[in-house]
N, C-alpha and C positions, 0 to 999 in steps of 0.2 A: 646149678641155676646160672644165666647166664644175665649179666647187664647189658642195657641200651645205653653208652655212655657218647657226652656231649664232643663233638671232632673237637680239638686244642686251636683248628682255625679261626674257629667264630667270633665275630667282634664280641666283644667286653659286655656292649650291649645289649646284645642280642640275648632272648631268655625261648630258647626254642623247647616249649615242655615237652616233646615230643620226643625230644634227643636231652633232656636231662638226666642225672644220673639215679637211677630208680630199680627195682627191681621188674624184673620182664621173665616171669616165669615160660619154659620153653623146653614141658617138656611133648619134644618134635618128634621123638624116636618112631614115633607110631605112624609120620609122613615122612619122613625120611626113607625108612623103612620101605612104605607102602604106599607111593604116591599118588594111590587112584580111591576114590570114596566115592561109592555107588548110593548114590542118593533115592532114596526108592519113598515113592509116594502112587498110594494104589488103595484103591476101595476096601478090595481085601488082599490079605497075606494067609495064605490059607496054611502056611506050618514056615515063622520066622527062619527056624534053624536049619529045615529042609535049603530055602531061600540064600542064608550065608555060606553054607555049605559048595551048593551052585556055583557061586560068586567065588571063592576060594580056589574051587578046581579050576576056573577060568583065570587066576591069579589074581583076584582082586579079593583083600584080605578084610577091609574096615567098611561095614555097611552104616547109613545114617538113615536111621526112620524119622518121620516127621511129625510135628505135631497136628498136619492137617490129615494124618491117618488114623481112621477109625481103631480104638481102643489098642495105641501105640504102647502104652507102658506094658499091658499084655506079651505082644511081641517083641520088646526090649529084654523082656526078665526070661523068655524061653529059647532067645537066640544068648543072650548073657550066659543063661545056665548051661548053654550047651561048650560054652567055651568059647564064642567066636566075640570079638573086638568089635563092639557094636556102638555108636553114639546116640544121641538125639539131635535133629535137627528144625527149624521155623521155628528155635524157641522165640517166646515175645516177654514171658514174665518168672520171676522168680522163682513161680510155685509150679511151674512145668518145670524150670532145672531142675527142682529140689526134687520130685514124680521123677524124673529122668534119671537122676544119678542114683536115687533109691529101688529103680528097676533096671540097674547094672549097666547105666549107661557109662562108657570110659570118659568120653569127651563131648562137649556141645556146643551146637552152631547155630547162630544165629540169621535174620537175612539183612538185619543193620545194628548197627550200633546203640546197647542196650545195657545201660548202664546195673541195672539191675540183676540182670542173667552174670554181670560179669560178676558182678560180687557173692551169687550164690555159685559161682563154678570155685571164686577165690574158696570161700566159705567150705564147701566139700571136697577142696584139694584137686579139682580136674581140670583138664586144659577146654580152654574155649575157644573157640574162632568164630570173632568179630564180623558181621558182614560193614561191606562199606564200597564205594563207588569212587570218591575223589579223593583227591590226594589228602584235604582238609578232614575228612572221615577217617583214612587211615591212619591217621596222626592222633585221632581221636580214641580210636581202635588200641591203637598201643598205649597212649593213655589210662585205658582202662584195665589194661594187661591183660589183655589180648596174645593167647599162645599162635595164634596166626593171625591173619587177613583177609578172608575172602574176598574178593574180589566181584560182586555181583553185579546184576547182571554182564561176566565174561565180553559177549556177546555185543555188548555196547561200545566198544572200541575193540577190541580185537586183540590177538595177540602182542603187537605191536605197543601197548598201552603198558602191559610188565614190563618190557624194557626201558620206556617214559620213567615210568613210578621206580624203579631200581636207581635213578640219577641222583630222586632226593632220599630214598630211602635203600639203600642197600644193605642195611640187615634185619629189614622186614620181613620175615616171611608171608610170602604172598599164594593163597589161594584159587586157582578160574572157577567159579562156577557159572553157569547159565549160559549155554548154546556149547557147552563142552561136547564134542561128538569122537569117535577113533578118526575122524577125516582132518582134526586139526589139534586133537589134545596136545602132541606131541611138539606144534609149535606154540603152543600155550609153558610148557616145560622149557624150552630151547629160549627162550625170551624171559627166562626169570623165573614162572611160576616155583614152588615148591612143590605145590599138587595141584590136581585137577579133580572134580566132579564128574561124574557119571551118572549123568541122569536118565532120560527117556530112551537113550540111543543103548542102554545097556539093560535097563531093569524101565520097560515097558508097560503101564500100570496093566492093560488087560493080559500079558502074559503073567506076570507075575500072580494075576488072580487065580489064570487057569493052572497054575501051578505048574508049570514047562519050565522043569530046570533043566533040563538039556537044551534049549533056547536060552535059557538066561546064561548056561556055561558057555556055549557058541558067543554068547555077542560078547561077553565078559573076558573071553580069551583075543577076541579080535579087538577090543579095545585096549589091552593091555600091553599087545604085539605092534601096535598104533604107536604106543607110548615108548615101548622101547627102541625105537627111532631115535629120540631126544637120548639118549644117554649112550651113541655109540658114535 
């Protein structure tokens, strides 16, 4: 387990909770790992695990189902069962964590800062990531220990804003979601990110319903080919 501990620079006075010395649970192995989380929100999912599997052969290992998807805890516990590193994501309260982590969710994300989700992710031992927008949020974020940061909506400042946000936080791990596409993920990564999101540009709600996982591996492997740009 790793701490967020206060720089030795800091005037005397300064009480920056943010950077005080606290525990920051972090475990990242699973974005470190696998820097791409296909975000999949879609009417139906006509077979979860058929779905991760897809995503896999196109190199994208950690899918996040949402809570704005019809009868998600469903498809959490049959892509779980099958083996594959699955989340929840849009959590907003407790009692969707607690549904989340009891249908084999690994990790859970939120799209702001949620005081409540964090303490049931502390509570059932899984990493969560904080949504947050400004720097004041993502201070808030790790406050609440916060295993990352998403960063949402991406798309609102651009890649160029992780390297902003890396000045005053440089051992935050930082999240892009929202307007992540293969035309720029890679300079989302090269700018600070730790991962990126994959959303519509990868897992399509009406393909996904038609059930074309040879489309979802297509776009899955050309978003990942994107990505591995930023790391050579």
């Amino acid at each position: 387990m790793t701490e967020l501990s206060a720089p030795t620079d800091l005037p005397a006075s300064t009480d920056p909770s943010v950077l005080r010395d606290r525990s920051f649970p972090r475990d990242l192995s699973f974005l470190r790992d696998d820097p791409v989380i296909a975000v999949v929100r879609a009417p139906r999912i006509p077979d979860a695990a058929a779905l991760c599997a897809a995503l896999a052969e196109g190199g994208i290992n950690l899918t996040e189902f949402t809570c704005t998807t019809p009868h998600v805890t469903d498809h959490l516990l049959k892509a779980s069962k099958a083996g594959w590193r699955v989340g929840l994501g849009t959590v907003l309260t407790a009692e969707q964590a607690r549904r989340g982590v009891e249908a084999g969710a690994a990790f859970l994300v939120t799209p702001g800062c949620r005081p409540e989700v964090a303490e049931a992710a502390a509570a059932a031992g899984v990493p969560v990531v904080l949504g947050a927008l400004t720097p004041t949020e993502v201070a808030h974020a790790v406050d609440l220990g916060a295993a990352a940061v998403k960063i949402f909506p991406a798309r609102a400042f651009g890649p160029g804003y992780f390297k902003d946000l890396r000045g005053p936080y440089p051992d935050v791990p930082l999240v892009a979601s929202g307007g992540v596409s293969a035309g720029n993920a890679a300079e989302f990564l090269a700018h600070g990110a730790l991962a990126v999101c994959a959303g519509t540009d990868v897992v399509p709600p009406d393909v996904v319903a038609a059930g074309d996982w040879a489309e979802i591996t297509r776009r899955a492997r050309a978003f990942t080919s994107a990505c591995a740009a930023a790391a050579s």
